[in-house]
Every structure is written in structure tokens, then in C-alpha cells.
N, C-alpha and C positions, 0 to 999 in steps of 0.2 A: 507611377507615372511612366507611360511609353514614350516611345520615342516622337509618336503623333505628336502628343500633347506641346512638344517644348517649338517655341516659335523659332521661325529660320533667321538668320541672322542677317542685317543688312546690310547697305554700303559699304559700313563700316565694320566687316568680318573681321580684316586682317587685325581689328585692334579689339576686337571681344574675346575673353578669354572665362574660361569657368575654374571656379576655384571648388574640389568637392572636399568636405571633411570628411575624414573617415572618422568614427569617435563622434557622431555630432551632439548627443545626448551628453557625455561626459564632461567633467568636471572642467581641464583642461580646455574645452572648446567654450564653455560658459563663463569661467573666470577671469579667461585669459584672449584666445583665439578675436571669441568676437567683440569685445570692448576693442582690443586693437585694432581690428578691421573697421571696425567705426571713426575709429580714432583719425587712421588710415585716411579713408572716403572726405571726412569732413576737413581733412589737413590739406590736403593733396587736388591734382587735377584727374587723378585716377578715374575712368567712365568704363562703361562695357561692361561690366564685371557681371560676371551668373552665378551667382550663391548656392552651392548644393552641398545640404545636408544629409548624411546619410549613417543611419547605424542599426543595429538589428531589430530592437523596437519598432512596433509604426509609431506615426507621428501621419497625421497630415499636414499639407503645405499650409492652411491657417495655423496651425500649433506652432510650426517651424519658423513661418514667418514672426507671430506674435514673443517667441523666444529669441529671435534673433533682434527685433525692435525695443523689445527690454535691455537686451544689453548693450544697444548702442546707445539707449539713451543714458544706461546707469551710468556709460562712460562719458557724457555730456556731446557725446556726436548728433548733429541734426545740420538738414541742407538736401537741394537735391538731389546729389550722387547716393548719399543714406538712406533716404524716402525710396529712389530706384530699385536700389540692389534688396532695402526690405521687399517692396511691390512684388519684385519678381522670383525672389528667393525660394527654391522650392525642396521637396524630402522625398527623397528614396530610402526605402525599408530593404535592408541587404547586409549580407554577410560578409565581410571582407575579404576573406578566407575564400570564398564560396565561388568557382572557377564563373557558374550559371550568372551568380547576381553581379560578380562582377562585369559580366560581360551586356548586362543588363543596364547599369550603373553608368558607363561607358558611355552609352547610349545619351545618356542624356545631356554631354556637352555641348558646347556652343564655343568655336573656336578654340584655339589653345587651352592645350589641357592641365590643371594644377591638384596634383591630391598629395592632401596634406593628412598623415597620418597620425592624429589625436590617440592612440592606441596604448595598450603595454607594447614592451618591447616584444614578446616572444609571438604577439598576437599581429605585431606588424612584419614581421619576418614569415609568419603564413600566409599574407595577405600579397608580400611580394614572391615567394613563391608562385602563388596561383597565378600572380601578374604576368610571370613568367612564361606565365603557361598558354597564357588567352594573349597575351603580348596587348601593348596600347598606342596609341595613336601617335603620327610622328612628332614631336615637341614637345611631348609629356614631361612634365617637371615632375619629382617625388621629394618632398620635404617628411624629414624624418627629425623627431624630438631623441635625444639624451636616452640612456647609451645607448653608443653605436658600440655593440658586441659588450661582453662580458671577460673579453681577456681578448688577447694577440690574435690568438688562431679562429675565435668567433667574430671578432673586427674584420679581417682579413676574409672569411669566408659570407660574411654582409657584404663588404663590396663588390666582391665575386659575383653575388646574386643580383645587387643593383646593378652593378656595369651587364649583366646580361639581358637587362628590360631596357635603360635608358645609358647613352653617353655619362659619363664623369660631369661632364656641366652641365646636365639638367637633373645632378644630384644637390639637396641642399640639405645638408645636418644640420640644425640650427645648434644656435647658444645665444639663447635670449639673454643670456647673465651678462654678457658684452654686448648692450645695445649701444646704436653709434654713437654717441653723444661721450660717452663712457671710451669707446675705443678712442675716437678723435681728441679727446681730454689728456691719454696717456701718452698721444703722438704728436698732438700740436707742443704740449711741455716740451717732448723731448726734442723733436726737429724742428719746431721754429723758436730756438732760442740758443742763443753760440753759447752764453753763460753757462748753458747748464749742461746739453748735451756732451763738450767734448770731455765733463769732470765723470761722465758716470761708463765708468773704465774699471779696471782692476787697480790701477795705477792709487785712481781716489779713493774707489768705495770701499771700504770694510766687509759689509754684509748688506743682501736685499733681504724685507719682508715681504710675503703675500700672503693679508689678512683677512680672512670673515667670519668673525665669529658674530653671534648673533643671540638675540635673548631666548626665540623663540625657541619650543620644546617640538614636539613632534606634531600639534596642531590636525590632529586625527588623521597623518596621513601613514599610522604604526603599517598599515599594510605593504606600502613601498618601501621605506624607510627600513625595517628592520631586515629587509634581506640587502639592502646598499648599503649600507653607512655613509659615516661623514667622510672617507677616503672615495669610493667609488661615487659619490652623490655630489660632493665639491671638488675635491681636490685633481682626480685623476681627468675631470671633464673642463670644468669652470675655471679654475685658478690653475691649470698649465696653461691655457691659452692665455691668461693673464700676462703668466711669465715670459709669456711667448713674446707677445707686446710689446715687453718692457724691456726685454733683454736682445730683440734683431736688430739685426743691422738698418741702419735707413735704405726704405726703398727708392726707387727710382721715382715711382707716381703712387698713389695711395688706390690706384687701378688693382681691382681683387687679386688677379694672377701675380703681381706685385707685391704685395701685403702679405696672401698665400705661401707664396714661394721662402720670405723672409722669416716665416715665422716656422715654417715646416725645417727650415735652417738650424731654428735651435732647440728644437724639437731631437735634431736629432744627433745633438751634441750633449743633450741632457742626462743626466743618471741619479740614483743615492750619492749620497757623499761618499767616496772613498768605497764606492759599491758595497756597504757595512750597511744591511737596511737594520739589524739587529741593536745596531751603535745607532745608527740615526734616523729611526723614526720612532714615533709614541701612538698610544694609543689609548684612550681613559671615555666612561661613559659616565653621566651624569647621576645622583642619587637625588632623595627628597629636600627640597631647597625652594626659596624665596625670590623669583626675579622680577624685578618692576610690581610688587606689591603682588603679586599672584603667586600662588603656592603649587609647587609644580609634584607630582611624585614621584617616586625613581624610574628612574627608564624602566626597569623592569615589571614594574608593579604597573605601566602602561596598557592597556587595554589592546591584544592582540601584538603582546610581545612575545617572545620564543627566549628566556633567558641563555637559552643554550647556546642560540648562534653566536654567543660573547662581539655582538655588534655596536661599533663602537662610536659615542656620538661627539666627540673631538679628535683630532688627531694632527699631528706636526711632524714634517719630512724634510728634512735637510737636503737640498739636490745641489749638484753639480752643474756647471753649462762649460761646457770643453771648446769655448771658442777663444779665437786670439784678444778679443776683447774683456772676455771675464771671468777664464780660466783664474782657479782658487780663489775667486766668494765663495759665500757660501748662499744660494740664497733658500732661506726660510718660509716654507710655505707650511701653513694652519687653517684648520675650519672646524668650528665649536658651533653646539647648541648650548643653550640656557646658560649662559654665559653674563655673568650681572654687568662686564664695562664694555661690552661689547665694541670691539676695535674692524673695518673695514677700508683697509688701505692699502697700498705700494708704500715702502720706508724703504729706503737709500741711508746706509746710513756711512758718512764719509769717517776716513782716516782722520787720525789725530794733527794737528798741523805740525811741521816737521820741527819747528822749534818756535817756543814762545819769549820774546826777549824777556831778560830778568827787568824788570820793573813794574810789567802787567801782572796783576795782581789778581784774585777770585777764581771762581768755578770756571773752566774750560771742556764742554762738554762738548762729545762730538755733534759736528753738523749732521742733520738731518733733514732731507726731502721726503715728504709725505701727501703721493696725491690718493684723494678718496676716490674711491668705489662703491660707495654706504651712499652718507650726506658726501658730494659731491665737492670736497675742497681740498685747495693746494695751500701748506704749509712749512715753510721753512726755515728750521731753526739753527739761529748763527747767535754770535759773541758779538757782544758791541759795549763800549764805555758807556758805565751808569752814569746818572748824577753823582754829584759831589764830586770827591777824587776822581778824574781824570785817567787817571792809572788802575783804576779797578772795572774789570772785564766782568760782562751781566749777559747770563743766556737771557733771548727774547725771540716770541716767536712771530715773523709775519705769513699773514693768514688772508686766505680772499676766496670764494666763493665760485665756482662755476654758474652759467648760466644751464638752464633749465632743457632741455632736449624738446622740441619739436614736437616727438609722438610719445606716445608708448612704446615699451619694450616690444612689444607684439607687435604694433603698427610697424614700426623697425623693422620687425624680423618679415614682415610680410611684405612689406614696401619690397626687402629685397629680393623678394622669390619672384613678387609680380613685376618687379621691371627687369630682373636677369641681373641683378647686381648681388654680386656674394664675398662680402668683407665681412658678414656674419656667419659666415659657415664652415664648418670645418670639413677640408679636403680627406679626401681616403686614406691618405698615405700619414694624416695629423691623426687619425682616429686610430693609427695602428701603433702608431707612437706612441702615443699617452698610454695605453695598455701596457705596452714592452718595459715604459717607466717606472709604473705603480708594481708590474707585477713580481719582482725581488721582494716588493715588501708585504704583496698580500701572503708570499709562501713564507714568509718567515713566520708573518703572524700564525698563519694555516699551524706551521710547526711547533708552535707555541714557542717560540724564540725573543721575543717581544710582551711584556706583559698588558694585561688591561689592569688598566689603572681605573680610580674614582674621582671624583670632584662635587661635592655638594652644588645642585641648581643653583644659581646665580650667583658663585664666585668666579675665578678670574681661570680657574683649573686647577691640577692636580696642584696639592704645595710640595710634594718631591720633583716636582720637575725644577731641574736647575737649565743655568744658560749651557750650550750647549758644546762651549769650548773647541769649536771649529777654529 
């Protein structure tokens, strides 16, 4: 497609914008990208929009469109705005990488510009090179997926290359894994509620967990998967910003640079426990076992595994937050595959109460706050007088339900690239963080300081792993 072909845009320029994938054939843009964008269109008042797909294959604009209308309907999206953006949605054949096709590519905008890079990581890192090189149009947004960099000094020298094509704010890193519905769940608990917020202090809490473990096994994606693991693939990206959430201070407004700012705060108060990665962290990969009725086989014995990389698919790091607020918790952060009880939650779990009068009688187990991240619910469990005797103390848990979120994780993540709102995105200075935090305990593993443990598929984990006596 030339530059002829694409129509001029009319009265209403200032508010038409082009979204291109980069990646448009792939998995990622199919499974995920456009269900949400459907998701998006049919939720929303969103109009204007110019659909360009673009990846090295041809495709003509009938294929592209007819693949883009499958997935919106497979995501139940339908309405005019949906019907639009199919009608007009059109495919460029190009190379990312490729200084010519990108400049080619470029061409075929319509108003503000949005390229979303569907890609591997090392293949988006040439593609913004060459960007660099052909430079883009003034308002160009660039949305980049999980990892940003592979250590400190790779994080650090990715920004470097983006801040030399576009500004810092029309950078967007997503982390679909915190869709809003999820963020606003961990923020509304905390700041609209006196009961709860002013208890989760050092003063009360004993220990945080940050949990996801999950049933699932590697679900054919051993190609990614075995050069990440479950440290670099959850923990170091997904569940710091988690922690990030649940452990800043209250913002001013829930306005991005606000949120941003709060969370990049404890980000950089974070550490190992007691800077010991060798004391506290773990590492164990799954063998042949039984989860949810499916017979799983060893990680190793996986199709396009590399035994040798000792890649590891559970893993638990005790970290540090060195603020005035929760200096010495400890909080516990995990993420497991094939994991038979599979747990996804924030747990708070409170101090013992400072004396119990002699007359109250029974179990006294500590309080605990538990909001989900999985199924999506808040639970918390307190002491209260059973029946019968009056004087005998009964743990009980009350339990309630979130409501439902809006969009899709995707719609979410796109909502906020296409209206300029970025409470889903991690800043530059958060993606150098998270590295500087993980990276003690990748080089101890590196030194074999840390051992790889086992756990048969669908148990609960290793059974030498004890509590961790923090």
C-alpha cells in the first residue's frame, strides 16, 4: 500500500490517530492485542481509529481485515466503531528492522502516530534502532511489551535509545498483569478505608506475601520460557510492581505522574533481605506429576528444553522495603508453575495481639488480609466468639467478591496508550529498578550459590523448603 492509496483525513484530523502493529501475524497480536482492541471499540466512545497491520509476510488488506474481524468477534465485540475500524483496517508487508520499509510504513498514517511492538524483545530493540535512524513523526507513541532490558545496564541503555526517537511520555511499557480493575482493587482497599490503611505499617504487619503460582506448565511456549524463567518472567517485572502498589505511600491523585512517582519511591528502597540472595532466595523446577487431572512431564523432558540452562519454573525472594513505613517486614514474593493449590494473592499478615485476657479460651491465629489477583477477592481473617461458651475464641473468615472490570486486560492496556493515560506503564527509571533488584540473586544463582531444587507437578513445592525464619 502507497501512500496514494490511504484516504486524507477529515474535519476531524486532530482526533484520528493510527495504531500500527508491528508483529501483526503473531501470536500476541491474535490472542491478545486484537480481542482487546475490540473489546476497547465496543466499550468505549473511541472513533477515528486506522488499524495497520504490519509484519514480514504478505497478507492483503482482505486477509488482514477478515483476521482482524474474527478476533473481535471471538471477543464478543460488535457495533459501529468495530464494523469501522474492520472496513478500513489495512496490511503493510515490512521489515521492522528495515530503515526503507520502515520509512515506507510511516507513510501510511493518518493523524497521530501509535506503533505497538508485538515483537521479541531483541527484534524490537533493531527496529527502534533503525527508528532512530529514519526518526518519526511528531507525537509518535512507542508501546513496548515485557522485558524491558535483560539486566541494569541493558534497561538503562533501552531508554537511552527510546528517549533518542520519542520524549519519556510518549514512552509506554506496558504490564498487562496489572490491568486497572486489579490496580484500583489494591488502592481503593488501601486509601478508601481508615480501618485498614493506617494498620498496614511495620508497627502491625508481621510479613507481606506476593503470590502467583499457577497450575499451568509451559503451554508450548518452552521457546520463551526456557531462556526467562519464573524470576525474570514474573517476579522481576509483574509482581515488583505489585509490591510496588501495595507497599507506597498514598498519592496525592491517582493522576499517572502520581501513582508513577509513588511507586518508583519504593522501588528504590527495595532489596534481598539482609542483601543475603544465597539465604533468601529459592529456586526449584517441576518434574513428572498430575495437576487438574492432566499428566504433565518433567520440565526437562519438555519439547525444546535445554536441560542445561538449570531454568527454573518456581522461585521465592524475600525482599526488603527500607521505608519509614515498613522497614523490617519481610515481604515474600513467589511465582510457581504446575503447582496443584495454586494461590494468587497479596496476604498482610498482622502481629499477634499484644495480650489476650486469661478467660478467652481457643485457637488465636494471626490476622490476615488477603486481596486476590487470580479470582479477584478480598478476605479477612479475624477471631470472634463461637457458639456455645462465650469465652471461646473461633478463627472465621469474611469473604466478598470484586466486581468484574470493564474491558479486557488489553483493552486496558490500549485504552491507555490511545487516550495518553499511563497508570499501566512502567517508567524508565521503574524498569531499571526492577533489574538492580533481581540482579544479586541472578549472580548468585549464575555462581551456583543457590541450589535448583525439585517439586513433583502438582504439589504445593519443594517439601524441604521450610518457613523462612525472617
Amino acid at each position: 500500500m502507497s501512500a496514494a492509496d490511504v484516504p486524507a483525513a477529515g474535519p476531524d484530523g486532530e482526533r484520528t490517530q493510527t495504531l500500527v502493529i508491528l508483529g501483526a501475524q503473531g501470536d500476541l497480536t491474535a490472542r491478545l492485542l486484537l480481542p482487546g482492541l475490540g473489546n476497547l471499540l465496543a466499550a468505549s466512545s473511541l472513533t477515528g481509529l486506522f488499524l495497520v497491520g504490519s509484519d514480514r509476510s504478505e497478507e492483503s488488506d482482505e486477509e488482514w481485515r477478515a483476521a482482524v474481524a474474527q478476533a473481535f468477534a471471538a471477543g464478543g465485540a460488535s457495533g459501529p466503531a468495530v464494523d469501522t475500524v474492520v472496513r478500513d483496517a489495512r496490511y503493510v508487508a515490512a521489515d521492522a528492522t528495515d530503515e526503507h520499509d520502515l520509512r515506507r510504513l510511516l507513510t501510511s498514517r493518518r493523524g497521530r502516530l501509535t506503533l505497538y511492538f508485538a515483537l521479541p524483545p531483541a527484534v524490537t530493540v533493531e527496529a527502534c534502532r533503525a527508528l532512530a535512524r529514519t526518526g518519526v513523526p511528531d507525537g509518535t507513541r512507542l508501546v513496548l511489551e515485557k522485558p524491558f532490558g535483560t539486566d541494569t545496564a541493558s534497561a538503562t541503555a533501552l531508554n537511552e535509545l527510546l528517549h533518542g526517537i520519542v520524549p519519556e511520555d510518549q514512552v509506554h511499557r506496558v504490564d498487562h498483569f496489572l490491568g486497572m480493575s486489579t490496580v484500583l482493587n489494591i488502592l481503593g482497599i488501601r486509601f478508601a478505608n481508615r480501618v485498614i490503611e493506617p494498620l498496614l505499617t511495620s508497627e502491625h504487619v508481621e510479613a507481606v506475601d506476593i503470590v502467583f503460582d499457577e497450575t499451568l506448565g509451559l503451554e508450548g511456549r518452552a521457546g520463551f520460557y526456557d531462556t526467562t524463567g519464573a524470576l525474570r518472567d514474573m517476579l522481576q517485572s509483574h509482581l515488583l510492581q505489585v509490591l510496588a502498589l501495595v507497599a507506597m505511600p498514598a498519592p496525592s491523585t491517582l493522576e499517572p505522574v502520581d501513582v508513577r512517582d509513588a511507586k518508583a519511591h519504593v522501588l528504590r528502597a527495595t532489596h534481598v533481605w539482609d542483601d543475603r540472595p544465597e539465604r533468601f532466595s529459592r529456586r526449584a523446577r517441576y518434574t513428572a506429576g498430575t495437576v487438574d487431572g492432566r499428566s504433565l512431564p518433567s520440565y526437562v523432558d519438555e519439547p525444546g528444553i535445554d536441560p542445561a540452562r538449570e531454568t527454573e519454573t518456581l522461585t521465592e525472594v524475600v525482599f526488603a522495603v527500607d521505608t519509614w513505613k515498613w522497614a523490617g517486614v519481610p515481604f515474600r514474593v513467589r511465582s510457581g508453575k504446575a503447582i496443584g493449590s495454586p494461590r494468587q494473592e497479596v496476604a498482610f499478615w498482622f502481629k499477634a495481639p499484644q495480650h489476650v485476657p486469661d478467660g478467652l479460651v481457643g485457637d488465636v491465629p494471626e490476622n490476615r488480609l488477603r486481596i486476590g489477583i487470580g479470582p479477584r477477592r478480598l478476605q479477612l481473617d479475624i477471631n470472634i466468639n463461637g457458639p456455645g461458651d462465650p469465652s471461646t475464641v473461633s478463627p472465621v473468615t469474611l469473604d466478598t467478591s470484586f466486581g468484574p472490570g470493564g474491558l479486557l486486560e488489553y483493552g486496558e492496556v490500549l485504552r491507555g496508550v490511545l487516550e495518553d493515560e499511563k497508570p499501566l506503564s512502567v517508567r524508565d527509571d521503574m524498569s531499571v529498578e526492577s533489574w538492580r533488584i533481581v540482579e544479586p540473586v541472578l549472580d548468585a544463582w549464575r555462581d551456583g550459590r543457590v541450589p535448583l531444587d525439585d517439586y513433583p507437578a502438582g504439589s504445593a513445592g519443594p517439601t524441604a523448603w521450610e518457613d523462612w525464619g525472617t
